[in-house]
C-alpha positions in Angstrom: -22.6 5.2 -5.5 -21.2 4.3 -8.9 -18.9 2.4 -10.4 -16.1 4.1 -12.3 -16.2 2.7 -16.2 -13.0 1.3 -16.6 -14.1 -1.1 -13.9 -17.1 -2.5 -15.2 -15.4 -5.8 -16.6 -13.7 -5.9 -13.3 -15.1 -7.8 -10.6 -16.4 -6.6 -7.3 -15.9 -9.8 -5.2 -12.8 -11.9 -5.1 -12.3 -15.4 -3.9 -9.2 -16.0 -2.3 -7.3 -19.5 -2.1 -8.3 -21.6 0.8 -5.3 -22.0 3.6 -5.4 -23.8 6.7 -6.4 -21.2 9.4 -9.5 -20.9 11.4 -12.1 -19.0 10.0 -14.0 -15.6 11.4 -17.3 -16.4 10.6 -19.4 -14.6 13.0 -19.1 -10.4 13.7 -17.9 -10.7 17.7 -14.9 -12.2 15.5 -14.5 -10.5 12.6 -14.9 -6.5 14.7 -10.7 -7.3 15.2 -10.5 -7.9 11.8 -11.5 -4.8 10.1 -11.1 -1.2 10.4 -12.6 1.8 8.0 -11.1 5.1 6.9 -12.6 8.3 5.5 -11.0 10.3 2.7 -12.1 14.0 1.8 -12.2 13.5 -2.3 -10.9 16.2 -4.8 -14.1 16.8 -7.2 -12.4 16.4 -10.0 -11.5 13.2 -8.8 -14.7 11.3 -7.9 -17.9 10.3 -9.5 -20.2 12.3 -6.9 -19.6 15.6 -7.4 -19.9 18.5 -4.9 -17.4 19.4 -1.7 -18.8 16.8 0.7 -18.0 13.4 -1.4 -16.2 11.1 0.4 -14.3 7.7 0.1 -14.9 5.4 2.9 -12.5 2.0 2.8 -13.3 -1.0 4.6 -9.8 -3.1 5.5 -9.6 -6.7 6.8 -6.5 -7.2 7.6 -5.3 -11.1 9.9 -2.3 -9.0 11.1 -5.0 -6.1 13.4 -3.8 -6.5 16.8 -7.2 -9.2 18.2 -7.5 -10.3 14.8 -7.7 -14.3 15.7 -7.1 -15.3 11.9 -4.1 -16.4 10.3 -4.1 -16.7 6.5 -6.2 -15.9 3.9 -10.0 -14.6 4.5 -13.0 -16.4 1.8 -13.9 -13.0 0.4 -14.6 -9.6 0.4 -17.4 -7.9 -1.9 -19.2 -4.6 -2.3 -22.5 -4.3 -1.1 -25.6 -1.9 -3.0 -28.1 -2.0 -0.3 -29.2 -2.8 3.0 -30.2 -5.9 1.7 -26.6 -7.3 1.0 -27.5 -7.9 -2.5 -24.8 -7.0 -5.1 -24.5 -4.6 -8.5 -25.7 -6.3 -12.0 -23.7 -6.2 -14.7 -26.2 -5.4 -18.0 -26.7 -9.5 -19.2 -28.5 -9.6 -15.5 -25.8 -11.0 -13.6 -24.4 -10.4 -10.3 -21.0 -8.3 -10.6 -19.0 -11.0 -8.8 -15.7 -11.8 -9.5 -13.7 -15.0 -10.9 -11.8 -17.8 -8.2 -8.9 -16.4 -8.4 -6.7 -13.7 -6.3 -5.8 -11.4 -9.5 -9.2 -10.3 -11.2 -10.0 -7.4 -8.5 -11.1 -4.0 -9.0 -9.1 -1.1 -8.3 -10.4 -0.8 -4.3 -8.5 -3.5 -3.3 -5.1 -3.5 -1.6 -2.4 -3.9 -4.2 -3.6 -7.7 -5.4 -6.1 -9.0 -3.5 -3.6 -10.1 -1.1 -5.9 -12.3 0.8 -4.9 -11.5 4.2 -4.9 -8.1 4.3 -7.8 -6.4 1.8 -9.5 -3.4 1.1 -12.2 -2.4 -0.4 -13.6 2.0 -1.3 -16.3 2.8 -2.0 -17.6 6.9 -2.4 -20.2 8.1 -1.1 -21.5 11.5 1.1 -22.1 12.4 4.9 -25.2 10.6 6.0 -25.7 7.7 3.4 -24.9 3.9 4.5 -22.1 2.5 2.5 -22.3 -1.5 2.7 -19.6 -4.0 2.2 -19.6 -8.2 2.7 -17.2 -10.0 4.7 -17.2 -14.1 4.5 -14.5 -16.2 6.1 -15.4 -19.9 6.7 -18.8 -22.2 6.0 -20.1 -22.4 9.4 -23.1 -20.3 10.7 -23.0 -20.6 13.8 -25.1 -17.4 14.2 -27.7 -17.1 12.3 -29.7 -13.8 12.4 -26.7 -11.7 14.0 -26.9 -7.8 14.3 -24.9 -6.3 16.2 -23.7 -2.4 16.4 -20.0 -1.2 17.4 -18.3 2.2 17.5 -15.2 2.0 15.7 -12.6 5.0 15.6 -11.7 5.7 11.8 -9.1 7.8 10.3 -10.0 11.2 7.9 -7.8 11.9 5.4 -5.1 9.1 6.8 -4.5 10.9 10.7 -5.9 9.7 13.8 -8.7 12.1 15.0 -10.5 10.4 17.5 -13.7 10.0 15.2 -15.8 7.3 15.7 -18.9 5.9 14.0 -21.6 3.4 15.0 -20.8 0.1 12.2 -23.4 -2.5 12.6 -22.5 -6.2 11.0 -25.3 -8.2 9.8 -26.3 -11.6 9.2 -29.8 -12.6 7.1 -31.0 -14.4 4.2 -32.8 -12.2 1.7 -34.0 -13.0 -2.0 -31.3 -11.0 -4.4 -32.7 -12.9 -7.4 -32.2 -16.5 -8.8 -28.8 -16.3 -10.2 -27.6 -14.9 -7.0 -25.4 -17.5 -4.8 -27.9 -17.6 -1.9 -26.0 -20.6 -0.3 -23.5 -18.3 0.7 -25.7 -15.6 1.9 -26.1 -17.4 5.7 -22.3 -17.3 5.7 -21.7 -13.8 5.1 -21.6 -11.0 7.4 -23.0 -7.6 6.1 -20.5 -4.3 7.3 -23.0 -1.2 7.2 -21.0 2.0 7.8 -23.1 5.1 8.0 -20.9 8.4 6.8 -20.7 10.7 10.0 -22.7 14.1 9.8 -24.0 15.9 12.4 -27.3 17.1 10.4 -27.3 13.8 7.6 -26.1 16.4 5.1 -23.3 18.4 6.4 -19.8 18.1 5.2 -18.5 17.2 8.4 -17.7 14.0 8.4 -16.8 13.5 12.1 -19.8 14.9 13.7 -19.8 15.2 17.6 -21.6 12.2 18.0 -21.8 8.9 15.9 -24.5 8.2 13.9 -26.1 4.7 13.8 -26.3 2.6 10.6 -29.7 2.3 9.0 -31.1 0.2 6.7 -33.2 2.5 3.7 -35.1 0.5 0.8 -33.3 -1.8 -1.5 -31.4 0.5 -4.5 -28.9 -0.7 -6.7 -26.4 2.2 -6.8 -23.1 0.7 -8.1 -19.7 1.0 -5.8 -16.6 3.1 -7.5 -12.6 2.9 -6.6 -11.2 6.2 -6.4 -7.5 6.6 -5.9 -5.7 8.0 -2.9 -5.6 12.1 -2.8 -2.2 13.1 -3.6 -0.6 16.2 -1.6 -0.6 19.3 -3.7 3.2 19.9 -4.5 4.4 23.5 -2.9 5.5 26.1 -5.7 8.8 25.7 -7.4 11.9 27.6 -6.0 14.7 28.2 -8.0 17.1 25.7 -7.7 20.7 25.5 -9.0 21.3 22.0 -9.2 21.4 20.9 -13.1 23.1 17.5 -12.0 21.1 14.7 -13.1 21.1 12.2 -10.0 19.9 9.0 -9.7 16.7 9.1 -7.0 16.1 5.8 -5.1 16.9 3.9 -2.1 18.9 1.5 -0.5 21.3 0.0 2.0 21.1 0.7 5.8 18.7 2.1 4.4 20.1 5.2 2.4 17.9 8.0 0.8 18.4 9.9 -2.5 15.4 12.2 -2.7 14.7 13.6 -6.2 17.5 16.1 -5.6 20.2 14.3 -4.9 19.5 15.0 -0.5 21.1 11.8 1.3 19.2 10.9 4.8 18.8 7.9 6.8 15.5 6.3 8.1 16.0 3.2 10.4 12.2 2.5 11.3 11.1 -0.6 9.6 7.9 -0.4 8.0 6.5 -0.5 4.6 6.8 2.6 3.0 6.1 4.7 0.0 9.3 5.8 -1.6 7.4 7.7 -3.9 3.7 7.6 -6.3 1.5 9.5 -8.5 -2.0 8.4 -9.6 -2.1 9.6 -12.6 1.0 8.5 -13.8 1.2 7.7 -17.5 -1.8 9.0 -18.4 -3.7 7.3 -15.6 -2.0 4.0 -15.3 -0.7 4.9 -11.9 3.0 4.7 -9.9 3.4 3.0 -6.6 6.9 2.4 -5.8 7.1 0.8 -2.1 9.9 -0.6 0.4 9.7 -2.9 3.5 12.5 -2.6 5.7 14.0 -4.9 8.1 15.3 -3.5 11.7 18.2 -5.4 13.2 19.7 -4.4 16.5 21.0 -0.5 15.7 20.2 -0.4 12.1 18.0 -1.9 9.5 17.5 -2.1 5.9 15.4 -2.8 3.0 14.8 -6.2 2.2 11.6 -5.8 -0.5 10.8 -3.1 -2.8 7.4 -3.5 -5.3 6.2 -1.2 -8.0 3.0 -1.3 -9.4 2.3 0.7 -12.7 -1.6 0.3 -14.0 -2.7 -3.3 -12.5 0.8 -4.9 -12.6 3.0 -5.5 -9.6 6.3 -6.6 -9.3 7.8 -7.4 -5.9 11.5 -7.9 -5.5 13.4 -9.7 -1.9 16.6 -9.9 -1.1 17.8 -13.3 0.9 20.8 -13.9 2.8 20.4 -17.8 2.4 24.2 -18.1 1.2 23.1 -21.3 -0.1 20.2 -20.4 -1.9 20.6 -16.4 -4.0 17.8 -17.6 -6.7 15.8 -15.3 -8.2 13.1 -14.1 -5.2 10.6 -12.2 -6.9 6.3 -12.0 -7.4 4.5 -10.8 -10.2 1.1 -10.1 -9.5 1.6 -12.3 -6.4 2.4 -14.8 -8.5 5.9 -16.2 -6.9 8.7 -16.5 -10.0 5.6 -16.0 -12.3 6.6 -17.1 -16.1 4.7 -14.6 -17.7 6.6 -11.8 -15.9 7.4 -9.6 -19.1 5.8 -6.0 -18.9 4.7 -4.0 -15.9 1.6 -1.7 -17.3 2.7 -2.7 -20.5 6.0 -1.5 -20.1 8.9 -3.9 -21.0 10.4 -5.7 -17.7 13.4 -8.0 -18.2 14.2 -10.1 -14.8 18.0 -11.1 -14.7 20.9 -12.5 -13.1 23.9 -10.5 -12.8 25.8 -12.1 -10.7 25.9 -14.8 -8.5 25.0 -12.1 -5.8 23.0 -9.6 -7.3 19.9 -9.9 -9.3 18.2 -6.8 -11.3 14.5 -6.1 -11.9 14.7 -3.3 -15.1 11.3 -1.4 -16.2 11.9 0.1 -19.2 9.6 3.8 -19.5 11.2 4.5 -22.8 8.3 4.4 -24.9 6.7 7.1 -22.8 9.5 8.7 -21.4 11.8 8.2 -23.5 15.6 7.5 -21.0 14.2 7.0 -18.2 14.1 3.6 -16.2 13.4 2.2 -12.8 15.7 -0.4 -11.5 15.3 -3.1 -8.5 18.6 -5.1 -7.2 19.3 -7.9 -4.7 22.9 -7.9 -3.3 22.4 -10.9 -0.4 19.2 -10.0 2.0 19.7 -5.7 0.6 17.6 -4.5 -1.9 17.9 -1.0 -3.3 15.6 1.0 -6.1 16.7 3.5 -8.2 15.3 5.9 -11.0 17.6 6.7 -13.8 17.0 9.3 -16.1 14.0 10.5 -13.8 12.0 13.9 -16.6 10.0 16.5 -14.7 7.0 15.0 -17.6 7.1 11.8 -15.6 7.5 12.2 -12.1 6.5 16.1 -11.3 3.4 15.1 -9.7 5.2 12.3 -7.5 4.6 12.2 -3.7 6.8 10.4 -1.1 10.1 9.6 0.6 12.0 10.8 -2.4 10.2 14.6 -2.1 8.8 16.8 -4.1 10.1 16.3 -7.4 10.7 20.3 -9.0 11.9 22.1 -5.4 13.7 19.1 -3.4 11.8 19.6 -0.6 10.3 16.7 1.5 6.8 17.1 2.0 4.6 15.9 4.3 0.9 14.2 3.0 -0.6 17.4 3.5 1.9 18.9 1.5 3.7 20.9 4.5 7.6 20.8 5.0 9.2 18.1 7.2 13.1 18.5 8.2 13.5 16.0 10.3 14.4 12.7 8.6 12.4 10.3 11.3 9.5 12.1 11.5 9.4 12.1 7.4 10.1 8.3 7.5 7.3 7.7 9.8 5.2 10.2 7.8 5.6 7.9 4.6 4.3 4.5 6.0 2.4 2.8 3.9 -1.1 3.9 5.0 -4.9 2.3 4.7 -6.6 3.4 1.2 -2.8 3.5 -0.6 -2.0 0.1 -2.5 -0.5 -2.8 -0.5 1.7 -4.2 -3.1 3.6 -6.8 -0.7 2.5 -10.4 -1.1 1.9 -11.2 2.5 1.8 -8.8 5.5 4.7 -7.7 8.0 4.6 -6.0 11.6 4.2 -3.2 12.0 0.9 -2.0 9.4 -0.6 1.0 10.5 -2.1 2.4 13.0 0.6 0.6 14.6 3.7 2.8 14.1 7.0 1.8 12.7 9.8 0.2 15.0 12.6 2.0 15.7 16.0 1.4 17.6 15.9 3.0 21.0 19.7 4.8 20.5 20.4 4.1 16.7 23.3 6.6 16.9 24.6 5.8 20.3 25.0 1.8 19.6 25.9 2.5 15.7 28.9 4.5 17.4 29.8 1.9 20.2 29.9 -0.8 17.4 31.7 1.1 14.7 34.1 2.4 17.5 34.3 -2.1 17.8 34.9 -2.5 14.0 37.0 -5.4 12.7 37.7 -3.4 9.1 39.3 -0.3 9.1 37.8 2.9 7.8 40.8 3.0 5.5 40.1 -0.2 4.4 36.2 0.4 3.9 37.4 3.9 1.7 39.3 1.6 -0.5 36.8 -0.8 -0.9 34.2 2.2 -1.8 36.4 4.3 -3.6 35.4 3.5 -7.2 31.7 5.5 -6.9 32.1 8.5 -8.3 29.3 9.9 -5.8 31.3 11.6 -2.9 27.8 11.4 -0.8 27.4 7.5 -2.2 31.2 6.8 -1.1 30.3 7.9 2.7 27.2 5.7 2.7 28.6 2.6 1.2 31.6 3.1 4.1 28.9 3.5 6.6 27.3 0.2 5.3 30.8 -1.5 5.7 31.5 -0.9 8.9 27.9 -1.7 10.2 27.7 -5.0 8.3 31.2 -5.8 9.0 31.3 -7.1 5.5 33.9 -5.7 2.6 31.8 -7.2 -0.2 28.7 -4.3 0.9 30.7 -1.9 -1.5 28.8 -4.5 -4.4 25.4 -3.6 -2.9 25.9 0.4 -4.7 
């Protein structure tokens, strides 16, 4: 294993802050708690090499259905060897991180959101990736080890693979400036990379190999982004409009090409993201939606651009529409200025709306993205979206040159709740929320049992005419955006949803 360059001053442990909850301390409670999933890397995007390389993610998450933990878990840290000793940095010092929830390398979930974290690691079929888990300061175990077979995902689908993880609990001498106190505490997650012969490349063999422990090394860990869907080949298109991609509403979708569909599941989900965007920094724009009775909409959006995250929520407190926002997990952080060193101005329009603007002009010059509150509905759009910045984009907005929307494999989907459910945020992508919501996946999103049935019956029940809900709408200049933004009138029952476009 190694640890990518641009991580080296970043820290491979992260202490999270303490909340009242009772702790997981011992394996037999922290098995709920975690789950692992195996990614097939592109070579040109991993430090190994070769067609077998892997990245394997470890995930502790309170939210796991058995998961008997509410709040915050102590911390999460890569592990070198069988030994549970960490990587040293070259002054001879453990690569441990700082006490706070921000200074995290790139494995983690979004922000070191200290409920629900992740942590990747590379490495190939047969060799024993390692990771430490600590929640609590009691040991009331001491010398646990214990195997499990847990089922794992490959490549982000369910396909019945399993794998023998054994957890861990001993002392062992990691050097003097090591934190040995904590050693007893921690529990040691050994996951051994599934091949049938211990070098093949499949990684879900036919039977489930069992963890070993091989002599002390101290090969460093690496964080490798998500695999992106290759985009299908361009077809000629001829659309020259310039539309404005994004999301919002009940909720509404504008796919790079101007397509309008409806999704009602609620979920967290990737509206769209590219790994390499701007020369690396990265894209993650994401939604969490909010189902109630026949419909639902979004209620928080987040983009994260390098290690910068900006969340946004809506709130139908009519006695309280401040400013609800996090940066960096930070709520109504002061030093909320750039996102990836792009300029961000937070403001209030109006006593109903607020507007989150990142400004991409000085690398793509026009273009912006846009969050906005009306009441509890948020809604994200891209203006001035170039081919330069978002052609290699992946998500609920399609594929960026033909229109189409793709699946993660890169396949065509044409029905619009199948592609909604396709696009939940998945394990290994960035969790960029700053707490956890039901459902996370594997669970799969909620949806209304007869959305179009009951939407029917209670627009058929309307109070407000759908002459009245034209007039109200009828200053968009967007036919498609008129129909939607009726739509939202008549399912809200409230004339003042014509602000929300």
């Amino acid at each position: 294993m190694k640890l990518n360059s641009n991580l080296l001053s970043l820290a491979a442990l992260a202490a999270f802050p303490s909340m009242a909850s009772a702790g997981v301390d011992s394996c037999s409670e922290q098995v709920n708690c975690v789950n692992f999933s195996v990614e097939k890397l592109d070579t040109d995007s991993c430090s190994l090499g070769g067609e077998c390389a892997v990245k394997v993610c470890m995930q502790a998450n309170s939210g796991f259905n058995g998961c008997d933990k509410s709040g915050s878990f102590s911390h999460m840290c890569y592990q070198t060897d069988a030994n549970g000793c960490p990587a040293w940095n070259s002054d001879g010092s453990p690569l441990m991180g700082a006490s706070d929830s921000v200074s995290c390398a790139d494995g983690f979930l979004g922000k070191c959101a200290g409920s629900n974290v992740m942590m990747c690691l590379e490495g190939k079929p047969g060799q024993t990736l390692y990771w430490v888990l600590k929640d609590g300061n009691t040991n009331d175990n001491p010398g646990e080890d214990v195997t499990y077979t847990k089922s794992f995902t490959v490549n982000g689908a369910d396909t019945g693979c399993t794998s023998n993880v054994r957890c861990f609990n001993e002392e062992y001498n990691c050097g003097a400036k090591y934190n040995k106190a904590q050693a007893p505490k921690e529990r040691t997650w050994a996951f051994t990379i599934p091949s049938s012969d211990g070098s093949s490349c499949d990684v879900c063999g036919s039977s489930p190999p069992s963890p070993t422990a091989p002599t002390p090394t101290a090969p460093v860990p690496t964080a490798t982004p998500p695999i992106e869907p290759t985009p299908t080949a361009p077809t000629p298109t001829a659309d020259n409009t310039t539309p404005t991609p994004g999301s919002n509403g009940d909720p509404h979708f504008k796919t790079w090409k101007n397509e309008h569909f409806e999704y009602h599941g609620q979920c967290d989900m990737v509206l769209t993201k590219d790994a390499n965007f701007a020369d690396g920094l990265g894209l993650d724009i994401q939604i969490r939606t909010k189902m109630v009775r026949f419909w639902s909409y979004i209620r928080n959006a987040a983009v994260r651009i390098g290690h910068d995250v900006i969340e946004l929520e809506g709130s139908d407190d009519t006695q309280d529409q401040s400013i609800r926002f996090w940066y960096n997990m930070e709520f109504k952080a002061k030093d909320a200025t750039t996102l990836g060193g792009f300029p961000m101005t937070i403001r209030r329009s109006h006593e109903k709306m607020t507007k989150v603007i990142i400004d991409l002009d000085s690398k793509y010059p026009g273009v912006k993205i846009i969050m906005a509150t009306y009441k509890e509905f948020v809604r994200v759009d891209v203006e001035g979206a170039t081919d330069e910045a978002f052609a290699n984009t992946v998500g609920l907005l399609g594929d960026f040159t033909t229109g189409k929307t793709l699946a993660r494999d890169g396949s065509a989907i044409d029905n619009f709740r199948e592609y909604g459910s396709e696009w939940q945020v998945r394990p290994g992508e960035h969790m960029l929320f700053h707490n956890t919501a039901e459902p996370q996946f594997p669970k799969k999103c909620l949806e209304p049992e007869d959305p179009r049935g009951e939407r029917r019956r209670r627009l058929e029940e309307s109070d407000i005419t759908m002459e009245q809900a034209e007039k109200a709408c009828s200053a968009l200049k967007d036919a498609l955006d008129q129909k939607d933004c009726v739509y939202d009138i008549l399912a809200t029952q409230d004339m003042d949803m014509a602000g929300a476009f």
